[in-house]
DRENTIDO-861553 format. One record per residue (C-alpha): residue in three letters; x, y, z; residue number from 0. Coordinates in pm, 1 decimal. Example, Ala and Ser with C-alpha at 12.3 -4.5 7.8 and 13.67 -1.06 7.14 Angstrom:
<nodes>
+--------+----------+----------+----------+-----+
! residu !        X !        Y !        Z ! num !
+--------+----------+----------+----------+-----+
!    ala !   1230.0 !   -450.0 !    780.0 !   0 !
!    ser !   1367.0 !   -106.0 !    714.0 !   1 !
+--------+----------+----------+----------+-----+
</nodes>
This chain:
<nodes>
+--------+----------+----------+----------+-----+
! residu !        X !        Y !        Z ! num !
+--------+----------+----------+----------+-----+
!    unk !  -1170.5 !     70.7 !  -1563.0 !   0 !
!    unk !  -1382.5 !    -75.7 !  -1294.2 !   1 !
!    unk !  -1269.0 !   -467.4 !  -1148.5 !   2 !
!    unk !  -1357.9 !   -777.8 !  -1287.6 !   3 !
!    unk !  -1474.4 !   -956.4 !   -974.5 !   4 !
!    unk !  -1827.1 !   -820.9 !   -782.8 !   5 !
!    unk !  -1701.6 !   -592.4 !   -524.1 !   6 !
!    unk !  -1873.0 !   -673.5 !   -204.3 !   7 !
!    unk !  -1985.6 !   -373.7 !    -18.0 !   8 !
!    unk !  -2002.0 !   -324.1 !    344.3 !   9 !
!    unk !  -2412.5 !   -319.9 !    295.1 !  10 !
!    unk !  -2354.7 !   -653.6 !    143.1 !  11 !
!    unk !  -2152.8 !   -783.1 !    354.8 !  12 !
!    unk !  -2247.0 !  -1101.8 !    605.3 !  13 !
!    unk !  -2101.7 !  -1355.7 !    847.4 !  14 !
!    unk !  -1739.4 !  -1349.2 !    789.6 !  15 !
!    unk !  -1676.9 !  -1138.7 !    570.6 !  16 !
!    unk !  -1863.9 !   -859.8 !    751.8 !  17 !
!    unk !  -1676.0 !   -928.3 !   1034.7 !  18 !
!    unk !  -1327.2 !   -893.5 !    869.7 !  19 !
!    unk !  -1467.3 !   -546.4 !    764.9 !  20 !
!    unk !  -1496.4 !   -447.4 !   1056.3 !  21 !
!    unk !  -1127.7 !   -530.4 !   1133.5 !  22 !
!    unk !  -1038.6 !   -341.6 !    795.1 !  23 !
!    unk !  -1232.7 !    -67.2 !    919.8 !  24 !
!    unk !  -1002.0 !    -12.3 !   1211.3 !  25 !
!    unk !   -736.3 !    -77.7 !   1046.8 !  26 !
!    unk !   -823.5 !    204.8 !    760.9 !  27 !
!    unk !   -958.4 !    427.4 !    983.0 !  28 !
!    unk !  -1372.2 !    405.2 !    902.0 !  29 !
!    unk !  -1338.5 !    276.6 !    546.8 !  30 !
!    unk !  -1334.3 !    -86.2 !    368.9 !  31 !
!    unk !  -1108.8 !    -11.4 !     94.8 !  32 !
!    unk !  -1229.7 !   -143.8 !   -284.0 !  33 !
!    unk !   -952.7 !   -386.2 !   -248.1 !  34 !
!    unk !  -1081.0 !   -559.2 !     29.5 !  35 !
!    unk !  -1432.0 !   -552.6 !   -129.2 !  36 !
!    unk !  -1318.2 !   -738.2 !   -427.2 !  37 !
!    unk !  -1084.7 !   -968.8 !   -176.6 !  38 !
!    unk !  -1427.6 !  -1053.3 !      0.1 !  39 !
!    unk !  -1456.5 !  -1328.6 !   -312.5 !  40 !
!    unk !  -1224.8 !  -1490.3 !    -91.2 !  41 !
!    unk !  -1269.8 !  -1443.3 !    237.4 !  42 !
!    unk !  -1038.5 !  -1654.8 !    360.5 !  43 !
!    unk !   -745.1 !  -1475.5 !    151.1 !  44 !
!    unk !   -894.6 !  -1158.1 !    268.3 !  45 !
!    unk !   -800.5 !  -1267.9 !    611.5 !  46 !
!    unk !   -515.7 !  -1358.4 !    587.9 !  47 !
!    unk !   -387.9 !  -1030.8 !    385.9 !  48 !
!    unk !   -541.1 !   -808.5 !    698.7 !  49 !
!    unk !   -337.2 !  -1039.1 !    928.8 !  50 !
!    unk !    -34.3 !   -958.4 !    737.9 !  51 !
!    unk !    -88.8 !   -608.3 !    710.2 !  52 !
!    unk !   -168.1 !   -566.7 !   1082.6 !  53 !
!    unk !    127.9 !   -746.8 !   1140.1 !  54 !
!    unk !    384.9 !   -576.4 !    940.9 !  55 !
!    unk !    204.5 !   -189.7 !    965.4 !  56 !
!    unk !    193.3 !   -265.3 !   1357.1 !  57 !
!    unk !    529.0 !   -407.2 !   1416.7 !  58 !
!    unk !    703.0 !   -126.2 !   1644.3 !  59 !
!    unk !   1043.6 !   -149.8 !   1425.8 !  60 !
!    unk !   1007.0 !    125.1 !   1217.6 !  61 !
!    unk !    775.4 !    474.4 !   1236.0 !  62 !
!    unk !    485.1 !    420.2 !   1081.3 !  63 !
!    unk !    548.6 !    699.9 !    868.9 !  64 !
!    unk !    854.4 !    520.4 !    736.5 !  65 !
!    unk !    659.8 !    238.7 !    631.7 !  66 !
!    unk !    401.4 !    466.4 !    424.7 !  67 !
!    unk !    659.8 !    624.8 !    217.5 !  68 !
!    unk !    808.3 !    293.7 !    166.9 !  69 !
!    unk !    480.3 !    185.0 !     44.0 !  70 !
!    unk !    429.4 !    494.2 !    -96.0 !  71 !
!    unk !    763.3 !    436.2 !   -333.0 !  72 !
!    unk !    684.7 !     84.4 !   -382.9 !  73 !
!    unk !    314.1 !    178.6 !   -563.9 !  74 !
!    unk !    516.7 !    460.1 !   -729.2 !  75 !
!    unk !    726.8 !    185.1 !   -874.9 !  76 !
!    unk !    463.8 !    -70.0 !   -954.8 !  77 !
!    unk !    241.1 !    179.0 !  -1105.0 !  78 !
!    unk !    -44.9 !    131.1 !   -889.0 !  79 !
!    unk !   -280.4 !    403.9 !   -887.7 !  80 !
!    unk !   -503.5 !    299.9 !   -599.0 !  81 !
!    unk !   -198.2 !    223.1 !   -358.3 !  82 !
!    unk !    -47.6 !    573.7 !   -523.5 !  83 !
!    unk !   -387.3 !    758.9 !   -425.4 !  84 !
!    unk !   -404.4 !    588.8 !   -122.4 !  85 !
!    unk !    -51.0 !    657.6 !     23.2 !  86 !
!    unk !    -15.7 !    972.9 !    -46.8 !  87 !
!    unk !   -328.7 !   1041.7 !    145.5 !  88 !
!    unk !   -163.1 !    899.4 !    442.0 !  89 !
!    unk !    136.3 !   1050.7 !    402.6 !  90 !
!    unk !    -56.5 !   1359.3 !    370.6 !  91 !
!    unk !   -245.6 !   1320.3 !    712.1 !  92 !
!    unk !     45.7 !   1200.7 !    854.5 !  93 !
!    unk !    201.3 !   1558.5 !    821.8 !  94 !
!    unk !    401.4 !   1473.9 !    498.3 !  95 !
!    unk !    424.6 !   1815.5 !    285.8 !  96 !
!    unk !    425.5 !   1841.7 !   -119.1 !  97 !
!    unk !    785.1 !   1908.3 !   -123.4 !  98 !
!    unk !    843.2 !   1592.2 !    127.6 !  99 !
!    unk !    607.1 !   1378.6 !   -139.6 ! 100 !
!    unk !    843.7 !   1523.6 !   -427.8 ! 101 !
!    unk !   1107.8 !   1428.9 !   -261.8 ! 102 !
!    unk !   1066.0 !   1069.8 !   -232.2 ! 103 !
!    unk !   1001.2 !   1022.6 !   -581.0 ! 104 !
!    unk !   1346.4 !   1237.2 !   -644.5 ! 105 !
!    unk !   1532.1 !    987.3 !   -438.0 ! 106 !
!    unk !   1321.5 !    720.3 !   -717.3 ! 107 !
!    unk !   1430.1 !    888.9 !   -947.6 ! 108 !
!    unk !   1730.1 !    888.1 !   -885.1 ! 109 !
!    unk !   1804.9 !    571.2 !   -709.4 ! 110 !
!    unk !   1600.6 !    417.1 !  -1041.1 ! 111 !
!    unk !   1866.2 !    569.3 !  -1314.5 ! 112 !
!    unk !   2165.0 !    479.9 !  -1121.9 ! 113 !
!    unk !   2025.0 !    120.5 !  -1104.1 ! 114 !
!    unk !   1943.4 !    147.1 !  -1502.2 ! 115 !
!    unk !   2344.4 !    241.9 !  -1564.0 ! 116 !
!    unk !   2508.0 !     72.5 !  -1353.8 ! 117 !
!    unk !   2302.0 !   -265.2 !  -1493.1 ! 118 !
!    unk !   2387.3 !   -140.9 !  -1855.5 ! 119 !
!    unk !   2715.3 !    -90.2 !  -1761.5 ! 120 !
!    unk !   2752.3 !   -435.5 !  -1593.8 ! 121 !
!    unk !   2909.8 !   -280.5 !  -1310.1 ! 122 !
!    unk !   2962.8 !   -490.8 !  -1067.0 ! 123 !
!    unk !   2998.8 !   -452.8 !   -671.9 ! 124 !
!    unk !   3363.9 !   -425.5 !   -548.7 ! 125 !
!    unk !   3483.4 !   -618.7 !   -293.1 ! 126 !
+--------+----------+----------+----------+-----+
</nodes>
């Protein structure tokens, strides 16, 4: 299924919102990602998104390749194929192997079903 909104390519692309691609561009490494195309309908939102992304993917706190396979697990969880596609690419390029990839979505897995018992269980937290 292709988006709803007019994705605004990088040809496109003027003033503003050509110059936030550019930003995206470094941030991505070369591409502007379809998601910031169809952000573009707002380029002020669009801004502010890449702000908190280079914020939060730049912070020094964690490795970077932490914060992929968090996102990674979060699309997993949300269903999001794009952010699913996406990750895993970086995870791949980052030097993550299959069985590495597997294993993440073992630990959702199983993390997930424990979660699903204990909540049907009403078990609560002990003190």
């Amino acid at each position: 299924m292709m988006t709803y909104v007019k994705l605004i390519s990088e040809q496109e692309a003027e003033g503003e919102i050509k110059a936030t691609y550019e930003q995206v561009k470094q941030v991505t490494g070369g591409a502007v990602p379809t998601t910031f195309q169809a952000m573009a309908n707002h380029p002020e939102y669009m801004k502010m998104v890449l702000q908190k992304m280079q914020t939060v993917m730049g912070s020094p706190e964690l490795p970077k390749s932490t914060k992929l396979a968090i996102a990674y697990a979060v699309s997993v969880l949300n269903n999001c194929e794009m952010c699913i596609t996406m990750y895993s690419q970086q995870l791949k390029a980052a030097g993550f192997t299959d069985k590495q990839l597997v294993e993440i979505i073992s630990v959702i897995d199983l993390v997930g079903s424990m979660n699903h018992f204990n909540n049907g269980m009403l078990i609560k937290p002990e003190k």
